[in-house]
N, C-alpha and C positions, 0 to 999 in steps of 0.2 A: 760349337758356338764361340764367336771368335770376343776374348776378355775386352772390357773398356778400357780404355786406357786412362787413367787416372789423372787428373786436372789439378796440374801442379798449381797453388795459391799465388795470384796474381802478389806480383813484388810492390810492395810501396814504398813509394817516393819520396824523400827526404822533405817535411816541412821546411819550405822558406819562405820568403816575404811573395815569393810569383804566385802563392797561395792567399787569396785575400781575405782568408775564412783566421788564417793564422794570422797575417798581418795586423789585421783588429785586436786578435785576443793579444799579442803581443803589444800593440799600439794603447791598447784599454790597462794592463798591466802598468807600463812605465808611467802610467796617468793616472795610478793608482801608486804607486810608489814616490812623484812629485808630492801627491796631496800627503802623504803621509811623513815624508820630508821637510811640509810647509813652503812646497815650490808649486804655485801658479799652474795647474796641468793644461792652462792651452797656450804657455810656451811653445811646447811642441808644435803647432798649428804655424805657430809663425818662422819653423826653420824651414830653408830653403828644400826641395821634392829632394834632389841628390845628398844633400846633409844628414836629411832625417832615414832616408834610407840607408846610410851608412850607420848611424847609430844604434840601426836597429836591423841591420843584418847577421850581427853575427850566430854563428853555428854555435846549439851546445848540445856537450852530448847527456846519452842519459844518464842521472845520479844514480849510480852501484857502489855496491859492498863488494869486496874483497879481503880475501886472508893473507896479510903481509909474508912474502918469501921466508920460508925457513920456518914458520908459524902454524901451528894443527888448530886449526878452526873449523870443527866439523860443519858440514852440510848443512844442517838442517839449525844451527842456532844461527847460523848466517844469513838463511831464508827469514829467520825469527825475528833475528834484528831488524833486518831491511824491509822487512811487508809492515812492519810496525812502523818502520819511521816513514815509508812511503805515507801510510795514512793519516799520522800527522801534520807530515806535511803539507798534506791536501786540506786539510778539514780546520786546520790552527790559524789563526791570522795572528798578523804584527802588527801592531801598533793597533789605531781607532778599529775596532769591529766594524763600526755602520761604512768604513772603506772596504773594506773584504780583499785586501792584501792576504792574500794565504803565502804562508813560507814557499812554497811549490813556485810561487810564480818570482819571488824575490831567488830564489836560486837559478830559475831559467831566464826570462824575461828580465828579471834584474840586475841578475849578470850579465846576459848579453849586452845590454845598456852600458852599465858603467865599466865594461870592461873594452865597449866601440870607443867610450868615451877617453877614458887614456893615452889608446894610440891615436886618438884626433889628437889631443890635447899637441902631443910629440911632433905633428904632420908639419915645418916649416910652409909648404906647400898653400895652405889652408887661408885665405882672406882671412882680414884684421877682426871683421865685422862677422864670420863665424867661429873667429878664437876668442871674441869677447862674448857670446852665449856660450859658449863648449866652458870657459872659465866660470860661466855664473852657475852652471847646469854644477860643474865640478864643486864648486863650495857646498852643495846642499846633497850632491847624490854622487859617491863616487863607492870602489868597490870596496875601500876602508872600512868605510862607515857600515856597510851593509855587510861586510863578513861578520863586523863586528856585531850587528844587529841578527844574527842568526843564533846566538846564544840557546833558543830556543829548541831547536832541532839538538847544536852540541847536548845541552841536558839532559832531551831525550833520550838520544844515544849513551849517556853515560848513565842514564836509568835500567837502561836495558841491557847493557855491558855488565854492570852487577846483578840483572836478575840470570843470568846466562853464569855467573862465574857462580864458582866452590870453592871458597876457602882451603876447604881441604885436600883440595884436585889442582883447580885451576882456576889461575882469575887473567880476566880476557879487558881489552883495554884496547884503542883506536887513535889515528891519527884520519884529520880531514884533509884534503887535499884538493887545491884549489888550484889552476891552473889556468891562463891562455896565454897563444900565441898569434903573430899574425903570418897568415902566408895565405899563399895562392889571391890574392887582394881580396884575403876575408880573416876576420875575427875567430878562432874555435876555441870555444872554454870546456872545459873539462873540471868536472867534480867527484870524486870518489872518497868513499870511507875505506880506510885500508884496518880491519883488526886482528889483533896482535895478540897472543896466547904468553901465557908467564906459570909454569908449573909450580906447585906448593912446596915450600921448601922444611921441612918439622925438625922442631927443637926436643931436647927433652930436659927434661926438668923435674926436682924431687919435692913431693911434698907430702906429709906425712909419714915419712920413711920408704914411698914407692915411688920409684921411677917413673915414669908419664911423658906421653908425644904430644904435643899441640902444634899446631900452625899458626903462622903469621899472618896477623888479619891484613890484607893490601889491598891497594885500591889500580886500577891497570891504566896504564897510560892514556891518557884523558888531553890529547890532541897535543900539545907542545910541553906538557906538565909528563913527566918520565912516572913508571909506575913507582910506589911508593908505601912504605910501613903504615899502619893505621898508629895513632901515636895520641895519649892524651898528658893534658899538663900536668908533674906529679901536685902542683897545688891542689888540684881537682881530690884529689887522692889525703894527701897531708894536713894540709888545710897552710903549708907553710909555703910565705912567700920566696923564693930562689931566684936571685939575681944571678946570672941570666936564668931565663926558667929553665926548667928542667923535664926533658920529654918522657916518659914509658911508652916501649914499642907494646902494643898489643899484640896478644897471642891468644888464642883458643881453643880446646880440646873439640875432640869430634863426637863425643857425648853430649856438649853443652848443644852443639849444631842440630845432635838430631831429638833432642827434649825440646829443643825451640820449633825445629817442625813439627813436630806430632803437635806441638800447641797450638797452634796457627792452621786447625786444621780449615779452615774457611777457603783457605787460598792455597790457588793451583802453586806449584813448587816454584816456579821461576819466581813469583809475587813472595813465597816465604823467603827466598835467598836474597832479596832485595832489603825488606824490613828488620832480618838479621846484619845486615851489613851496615846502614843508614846509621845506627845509632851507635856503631862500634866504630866507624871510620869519620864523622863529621859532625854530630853534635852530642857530647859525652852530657849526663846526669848521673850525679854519682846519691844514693842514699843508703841507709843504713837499715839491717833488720833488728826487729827487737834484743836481739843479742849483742847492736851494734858492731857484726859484720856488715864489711860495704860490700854494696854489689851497685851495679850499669843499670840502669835503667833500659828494657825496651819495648821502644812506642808506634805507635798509630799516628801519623800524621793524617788530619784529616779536613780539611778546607782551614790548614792554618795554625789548627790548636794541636796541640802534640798530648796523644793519652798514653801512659804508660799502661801494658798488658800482661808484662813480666821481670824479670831479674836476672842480671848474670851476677852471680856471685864471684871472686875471685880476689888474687893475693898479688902479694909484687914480692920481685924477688931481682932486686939490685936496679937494672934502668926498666925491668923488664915488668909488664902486668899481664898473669894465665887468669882468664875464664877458664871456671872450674866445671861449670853447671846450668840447667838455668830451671829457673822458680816460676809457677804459674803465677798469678795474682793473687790468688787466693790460697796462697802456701801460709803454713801454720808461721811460716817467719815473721810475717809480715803485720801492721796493724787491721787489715781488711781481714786477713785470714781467721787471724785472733779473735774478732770482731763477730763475725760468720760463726769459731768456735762456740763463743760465751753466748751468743744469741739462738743458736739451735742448737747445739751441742754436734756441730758435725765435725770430722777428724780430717788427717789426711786419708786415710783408706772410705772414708764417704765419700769426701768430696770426687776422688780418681772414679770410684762407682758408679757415681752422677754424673761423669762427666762436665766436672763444673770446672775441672782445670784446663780446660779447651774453648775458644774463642768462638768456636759453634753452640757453645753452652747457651750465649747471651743473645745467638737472633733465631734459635728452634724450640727456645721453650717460650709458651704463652704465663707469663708470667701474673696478669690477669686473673689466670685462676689459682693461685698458688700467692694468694694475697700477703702470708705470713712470711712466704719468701720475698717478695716484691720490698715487702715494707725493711726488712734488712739491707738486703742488697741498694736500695735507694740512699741509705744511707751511709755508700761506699761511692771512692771514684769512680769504683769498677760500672755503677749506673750510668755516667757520664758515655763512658767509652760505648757502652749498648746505646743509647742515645745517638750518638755518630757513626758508629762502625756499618748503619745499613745503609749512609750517603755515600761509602767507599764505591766507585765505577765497577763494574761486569760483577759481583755478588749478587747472586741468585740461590739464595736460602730462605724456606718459606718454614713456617710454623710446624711443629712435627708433634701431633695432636698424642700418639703413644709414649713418648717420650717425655711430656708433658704431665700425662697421667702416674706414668712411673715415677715420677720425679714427688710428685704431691704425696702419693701415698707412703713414702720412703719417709718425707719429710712428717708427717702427720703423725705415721708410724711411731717414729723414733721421741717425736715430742710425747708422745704419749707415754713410750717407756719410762723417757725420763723423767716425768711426773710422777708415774708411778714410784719409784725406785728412788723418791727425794725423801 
């Protein structure tokens, strides 16, 4: 029996304006980008068939990631980065919501626009009377203003650059790249993320009479900004003002990195390397433990308010500042821990037991039932941060009814001892 031959996938055709299905959604776009602009969207209505068709014929190609030359940017955080920031950019609008400008269309349809708009602007060729709209079009929308209005997407992408990088491996960093030319009598814009890999480079340093490797917390090239130290003010630190001020590079051991994971057990790994980074490289809190050692504060941003969930303890040592360590919340250091001690009499070998020094502590136990723990713990920050931590997006941890039990009887238990035993 003689084999079928197999039916190679009919080839598609390049969207252009001969497409009138495209043409709308492109023509709808730029008339969504006026309004958003505060430009009259049926201007357009009034430029001449050949005008408007130039304006909005140019070709773009599609937004891709790549790994800059010379650069190891495995496979698969590259697919990580870009299937994320594709969805962003679909589903995010700019500016007024009730417009529905999605970034997605402000990179395609937007550029093509303000990037036809340019080379009109240039054309000697062109009547008086369509270089005095092409001039009025240009004050309210041109491709300046809209690179600059994509802030949104850059962000994302440097969210997702630090959730991909390791401190103590690697930290990965991007240039955006924006591009057109004109030829063949058309417009082609081109957009690509190119990222860039920067391997860990470790110090060592003595403290306590032992020698010790940390790495330098950095942050990776963030589009025209070169990668760069994490670095806080030493007044933060001293409390003394220093004309000019005076920076410490941050460094941190790879003990302190994987105490801060095991804490944060809530969140997939890419999500912990993010929230360890955030508060080491861009907004420093510095407090003190009851023994008035300082340590970092590290927090939860969550629609705005910042909860703090742990501590990095550490020293300076000349310009430099090592994270040593890092403290749950409820470490005996601290006033909440103390607090927790003298109210139930629980230790650090309890708490690690119960699992109270882990961020999953606060959304699997039903606290509800465990009224005598509720009424303590409400009366710490640490309530606040369970209050918020279940509005954080994709967390999906529900009550864990065994867990719950264990937790009560331990506590009930022990209160009882210690009654006894007064």
């Amino acid at each position: 029996m003689a084999k079928k031959k197999k039916k190679s996938p009919p080839k598609q055709r390049p969207l252009t304006l001969a497409n009138k299905a495209f043409f709308n959604k492109r023509y709808t776009a730029v008339q969504k980008l006026f309004r958003v602009y505060g430009l009259d969207p049926d201007l357009l209505k009034s430029c001449e068939r050949q005008v408007l068709y130039y304006l909005l014929h140019p070709v773009v190609e599609s937004f891709r990631f790549k790994a800059a030359e010379g650069h190891h940017v495995p496979r698969r955080l590259l697919d990580f980065v870009s299937e994320s920031t594709h969805r962003f950019i679909r589903t995010s609008c700019f500016g007024d919501e009730s417009i529905g400008l999605t970034y997605f269309e402000m990179m395609t349809h937007g550029l093509a626009f303000t990037s036809a708009l340019a080379f009109a602007l240039c054309d000697p060729t062109l009547p008086a009377r369509v270089t005095e709209m092409m001039t009025l079009f240009h004050e309210h929308v041109n491709s300046e203003r809209l690179v600059q209005d994509l802030k949104g997407p850059s962000t994302h992408i440097r969210r997702l650059s630090m959730m991909i990088s390791k401190v103590n491996f690697r930290i990965y960093g991007f240039n955006w790249e924006i591009a057109s030319d004109y030829r063949e009598n058309r417009v082609y814009v081109t957009s690509k993320v190119v990222m860039m890999a920067d391997d860990a480079r470790p110090v060592y340093f003595t403290h306590k009479k032992k020698e010790r490797l940390a790495f330098p917390v950095r942050a990776g090239q963030i589009i025209s900004l070169p990668a760069s130290n994490g670095r806080i003010d030493r007044w933060f630190v001293t409390g003394e003002d220093d004309d000019p001020p005076v920076f410490l590079d941050i460094y941190i051991q790879s003990h302190a990195l994987q105490r801060a994971k095991e804490r944060m057990d809530i969140f997939p790994a890419h999500k912990r390397n993010y929230y360890i980074m955030e508060p080491l490289l861009y907004m420093h809190r510095v407090t003190e433990t009851l023994s008035g050692e300082q340590m970092l504060e590290c927090y939860l941003e969550v629609d705005g308010v910042y909860f703090p969930f742990g501590y990095f303890p550490f020293v300076v040592q000349g310009n430099r500042l090592f994270v040593l360590t890092f403290l749950p919340f409820f470490c005996e250091e601290t006033n909440d821990g103390e607090y927790l001690n003298e109210a139930l009499g629980l230790r650090r070998e309890d708490i690690a037991y119960l699992g109270m020094d882990k961020l999953s502590f606060l959304l699997t136990i039903d606290f509800d039932q465990i009224p005598v723990l509720k009424e303590v713990i409400s009366g710490t920050d640490i309530w606040n941060l369970r209050e918020h931590v279940d509005k954080i997006p994709d967390l999906s941890i529900s009550i864990d009814q065994g867990k719950t039990l264990m937790v009560k009887k331990f506590i009930e238990r022990k209160l009882e001892f210690d009654e006894k035993n007064r």
